[in-house]
C-alpha positions in Angstrom: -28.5 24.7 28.8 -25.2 22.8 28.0 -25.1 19.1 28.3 -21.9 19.7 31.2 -24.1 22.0 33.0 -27.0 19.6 33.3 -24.9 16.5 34.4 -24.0 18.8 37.1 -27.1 19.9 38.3 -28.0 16.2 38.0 -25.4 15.3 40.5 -25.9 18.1 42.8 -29.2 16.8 43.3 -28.7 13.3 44.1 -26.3 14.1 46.5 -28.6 16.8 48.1 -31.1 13.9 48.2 -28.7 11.7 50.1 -27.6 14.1 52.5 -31.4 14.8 53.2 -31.6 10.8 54.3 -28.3 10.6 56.0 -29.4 14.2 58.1 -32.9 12.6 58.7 -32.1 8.6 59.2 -34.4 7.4 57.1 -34.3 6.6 53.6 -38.0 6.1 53.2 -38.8 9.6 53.5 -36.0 11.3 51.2 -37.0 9.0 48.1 -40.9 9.7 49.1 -40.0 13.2 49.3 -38.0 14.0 46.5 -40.3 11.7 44.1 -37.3 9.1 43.5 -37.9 5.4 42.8 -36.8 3.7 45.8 -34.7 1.4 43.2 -32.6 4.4 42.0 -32.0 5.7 45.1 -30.8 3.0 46.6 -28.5 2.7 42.9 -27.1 6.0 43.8 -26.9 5.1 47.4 -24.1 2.0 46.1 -22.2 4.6 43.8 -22.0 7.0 46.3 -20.7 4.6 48.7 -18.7 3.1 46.6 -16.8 6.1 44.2 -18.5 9.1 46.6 -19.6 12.2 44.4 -18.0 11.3 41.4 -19.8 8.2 41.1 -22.9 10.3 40.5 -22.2 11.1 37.6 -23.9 9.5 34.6 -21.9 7.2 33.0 -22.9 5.7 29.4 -24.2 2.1 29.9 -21.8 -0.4 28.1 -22.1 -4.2 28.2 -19.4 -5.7 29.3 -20.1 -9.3 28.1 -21.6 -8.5 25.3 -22.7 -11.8 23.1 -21.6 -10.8 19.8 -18.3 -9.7 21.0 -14.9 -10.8 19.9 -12.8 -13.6 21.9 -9.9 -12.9 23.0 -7.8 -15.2 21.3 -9.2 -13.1 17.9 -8.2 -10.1 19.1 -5.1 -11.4 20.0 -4.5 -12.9 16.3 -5.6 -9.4 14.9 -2.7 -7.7 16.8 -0.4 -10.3 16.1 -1.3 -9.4 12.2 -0.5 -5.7 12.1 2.5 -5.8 14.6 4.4 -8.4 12.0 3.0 -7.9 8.9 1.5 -4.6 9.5 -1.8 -5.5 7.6 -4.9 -3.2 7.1 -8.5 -3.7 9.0 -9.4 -5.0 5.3 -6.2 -7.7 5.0 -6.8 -8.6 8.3 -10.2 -9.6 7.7 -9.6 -11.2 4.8 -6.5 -13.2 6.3 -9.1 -14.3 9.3 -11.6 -15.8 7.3 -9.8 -17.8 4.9 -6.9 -19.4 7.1 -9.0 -19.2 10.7 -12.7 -19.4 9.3 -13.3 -16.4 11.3 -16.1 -14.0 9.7 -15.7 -10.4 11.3 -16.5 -7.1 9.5 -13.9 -4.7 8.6 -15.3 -2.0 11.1 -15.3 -4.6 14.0 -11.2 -5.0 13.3 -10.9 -1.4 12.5 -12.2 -0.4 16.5 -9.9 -3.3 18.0 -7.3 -1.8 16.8 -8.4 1.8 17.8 -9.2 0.0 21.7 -5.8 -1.5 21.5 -3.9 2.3 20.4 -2.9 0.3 16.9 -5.5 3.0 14.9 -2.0 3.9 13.0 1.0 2.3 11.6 4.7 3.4 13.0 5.3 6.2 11.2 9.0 4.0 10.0 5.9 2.0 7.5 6.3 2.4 3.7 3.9 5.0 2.3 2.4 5.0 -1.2 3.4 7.3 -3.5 0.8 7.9 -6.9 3.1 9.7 -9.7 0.8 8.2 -12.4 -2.6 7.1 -13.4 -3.2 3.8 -12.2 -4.6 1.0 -13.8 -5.3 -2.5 -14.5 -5.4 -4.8 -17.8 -8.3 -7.2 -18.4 -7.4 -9.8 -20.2 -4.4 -12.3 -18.5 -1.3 -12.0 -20.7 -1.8 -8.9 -22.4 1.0 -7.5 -19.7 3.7 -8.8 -18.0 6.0 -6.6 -15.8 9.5 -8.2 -15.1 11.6 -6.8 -12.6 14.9 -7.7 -10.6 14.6 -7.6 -7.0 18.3 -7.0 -5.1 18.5 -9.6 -1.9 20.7 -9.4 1.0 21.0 -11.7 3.2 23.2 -13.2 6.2 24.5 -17.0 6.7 24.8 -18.3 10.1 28.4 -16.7 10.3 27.1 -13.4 9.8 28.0 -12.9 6.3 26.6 -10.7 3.9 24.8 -13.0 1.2 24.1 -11.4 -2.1 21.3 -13.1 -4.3 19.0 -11.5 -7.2 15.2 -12.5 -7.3 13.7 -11.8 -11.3 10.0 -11.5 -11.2 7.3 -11.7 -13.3 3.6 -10.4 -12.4 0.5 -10.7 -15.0 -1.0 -7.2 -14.9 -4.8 -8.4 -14.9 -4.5 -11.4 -12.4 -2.1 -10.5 -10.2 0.0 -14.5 -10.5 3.8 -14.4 -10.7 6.8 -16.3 -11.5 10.0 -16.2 -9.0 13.3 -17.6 -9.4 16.4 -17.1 -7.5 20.0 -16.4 -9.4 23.2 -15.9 -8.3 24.4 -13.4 -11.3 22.9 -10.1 -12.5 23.2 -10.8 -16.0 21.0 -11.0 -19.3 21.9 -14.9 -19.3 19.9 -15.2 -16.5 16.9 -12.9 -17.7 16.9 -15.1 -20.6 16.5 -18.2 -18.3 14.0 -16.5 -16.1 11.7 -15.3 -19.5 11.8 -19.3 -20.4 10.6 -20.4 -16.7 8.0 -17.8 -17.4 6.9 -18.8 -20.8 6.4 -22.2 -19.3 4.9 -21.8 -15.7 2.0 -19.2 -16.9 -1.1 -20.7 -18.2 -2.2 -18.0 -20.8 -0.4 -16.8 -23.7 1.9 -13.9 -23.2 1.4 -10.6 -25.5 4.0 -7.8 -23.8 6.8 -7.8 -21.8 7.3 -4.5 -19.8 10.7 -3.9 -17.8 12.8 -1.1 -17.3 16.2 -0.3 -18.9 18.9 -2.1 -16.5 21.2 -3.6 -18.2 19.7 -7.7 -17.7 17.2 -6.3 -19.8 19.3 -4.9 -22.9 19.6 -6.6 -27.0 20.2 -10.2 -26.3 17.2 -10.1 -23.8 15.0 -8.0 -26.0 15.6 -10.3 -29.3 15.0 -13.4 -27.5 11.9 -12.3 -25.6 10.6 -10.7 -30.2 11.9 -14.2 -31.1 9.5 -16.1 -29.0 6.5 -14.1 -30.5 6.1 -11.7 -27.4 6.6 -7.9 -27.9 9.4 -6.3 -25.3 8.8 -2.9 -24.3 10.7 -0.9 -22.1 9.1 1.9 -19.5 10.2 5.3 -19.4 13.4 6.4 -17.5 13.5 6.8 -13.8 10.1 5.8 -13.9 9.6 2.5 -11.7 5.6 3.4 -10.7 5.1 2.2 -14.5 6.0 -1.2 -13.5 4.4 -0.6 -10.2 2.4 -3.9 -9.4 6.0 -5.8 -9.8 7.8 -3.4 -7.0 4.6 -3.4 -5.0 5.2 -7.2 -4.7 8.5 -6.9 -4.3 7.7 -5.4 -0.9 5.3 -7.9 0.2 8.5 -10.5 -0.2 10.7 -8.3 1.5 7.6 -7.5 4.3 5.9 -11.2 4.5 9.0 -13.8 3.4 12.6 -12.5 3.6 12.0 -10.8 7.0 10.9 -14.0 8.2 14.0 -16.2 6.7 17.1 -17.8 8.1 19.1 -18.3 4.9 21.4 -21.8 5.1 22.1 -22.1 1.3 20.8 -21.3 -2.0 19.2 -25.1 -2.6 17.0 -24.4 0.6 16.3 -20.5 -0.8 15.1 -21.8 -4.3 13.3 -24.7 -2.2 11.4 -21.9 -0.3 10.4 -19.4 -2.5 9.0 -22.2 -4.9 6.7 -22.6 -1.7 6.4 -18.9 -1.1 5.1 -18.4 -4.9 2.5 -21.2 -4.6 1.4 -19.9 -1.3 1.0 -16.4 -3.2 -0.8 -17.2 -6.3 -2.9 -19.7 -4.6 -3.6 -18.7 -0.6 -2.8 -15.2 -0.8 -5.9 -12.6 -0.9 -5.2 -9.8 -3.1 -6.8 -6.2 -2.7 -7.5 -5.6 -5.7 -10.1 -8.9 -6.3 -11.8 -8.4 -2.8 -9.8 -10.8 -0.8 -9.4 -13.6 -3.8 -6.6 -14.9 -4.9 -4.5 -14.4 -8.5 -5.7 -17.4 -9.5 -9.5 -17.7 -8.1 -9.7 -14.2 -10.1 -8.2 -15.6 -13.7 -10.5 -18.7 -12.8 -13.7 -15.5 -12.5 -12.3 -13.8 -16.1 -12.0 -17.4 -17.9 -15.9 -18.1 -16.8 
């Protein structure tokens, strides 16, 4: 017998049994009768009274305050995570327990967004798109992927503000460099390369960027001069310097969306802060919800 057929039979018969004591006056003698515990019927008596037939129905027991559930003022910090920075269940929890000290599973965020219809991201979110195979060096230096990143943004008279972000991102840990220039040009690489040589604790072996034209001889002699081999990816193929223009969306998703731009001494200010805060606070998918540097500090050990 289907399940939807039993519940029906099932409510058939406790209403038959509480017509039987309404028709006879006495409640005594239906539950003797019918062999019901005198506390169930007088459970069913409430439901019926209060829902009529429909709260005979069996319903599946669910706790209401249950102890080990989350308060609301989590929940509310989990939303507030995937509305603006449109996080995973696995970010999320990560982000929780190192800046709020909250411990929660990733299955326990995962159903609080299902309860709260935020299971999926707008369909408007960036999708990833695997061209190649990926992977991921081991030892810190060995690859560096430099790229440019193409700012725009607006002063407080509403004009279009033009600035150019060159990045540099260590393959196996994850830590990058980020300055802010005003010019597109290979002086500037050139700069950028020295602030890199400097800020990065290891020894650099390769240099991987694309073909744009920052990139081109006097770049590519000075980078061979300093000792550090320059290689340039394949054409139209920006997936092979993909962990540099996967970070170039978290800037665009977690710090430029977020900025009111005054002028270029408080941008440089800022994204000095905004680098620390990402090789230093920021948990990284790739090392489990560590940091770029708390994972060279675990490959030095």
């Amino acid at each position: 017998m289907k399940k939807e057929i039993r519940d029906a039979f099932r409510v058939q018969f406790k209403w038959t049994v509480l017509q039987f004591a309404k028709g006879n006056r006495t409640d005594a003698k239906a539950y003797r009768d019918f062999n019901v515990p005198k506390s169930t019927f007088y459970g069913w008596k409430r439901a019926y009274e209060k829902d009529g037939k429909a709260g005979l129905a069996r319903k599946k027991p669910i706790a209401h305050n249950h102890p080990k559930s989350l308060k609301q003022d989590v929940v509310d910090q989990i939303l507030e995570l995937r509305h603006t920075y449109k996080l995973g269940p696995e970010r999320i929890t990560w982000y929780l327990e190192r800046y709020h000290g909250i411990k929660t599973s990733v299955s326990t965020v995962y159903r609080t967004l299902v309860r709260n219809g935020m299971r999926r991201l707008p369909k408007s979110s960036p999708r990833r798109s695997i061209h190649t195979r990926r992977y991921t060096k081991e030892v810190p230096g060995h690859h560096i992927q430099v790229d440019v990143k193409f700012v725009s943004l607006r002063n407080f008279e509403g004009q279009k503000v033009r600035r150019f972000q060159y990045t540099a991102i260590d393959d196996a840990t994850r830590i990058r460099a980020l300055k802010i220039y005003p010019r597109h040009n290979q002086q500037n690489a050139i700069k950028f390369i020295d602030y890199v040589i400097d800020k990065f604790l290891f020894r650099i072996h390769t240099i991987r960027t694309d073909r744009g034209h920052e990139f081109q001889a006097q770049f590519h002699w000075h980078v061979e001069d300093k000792g550090i081999r320059h290689v340039y990816i394949k054409p139209r193929s920006p997936q092979l310097n993909g962990k540099v223009e996967r970070s170039h969306r978290t800037d665009q998703e977690e710090f430029y969306q977020l900025l009111t731009y005054t002028d270029d001494v408080d941008l440089n200010k800022k994204l000095a802060e905004w680098e620390r805060f990402y090789n230093l606070d920021c948990p990284h998918g790739a090392f489990k919800g560590k940091t770029p540097y708390e994972a060279l500090r675990c490959m030095l050990e």
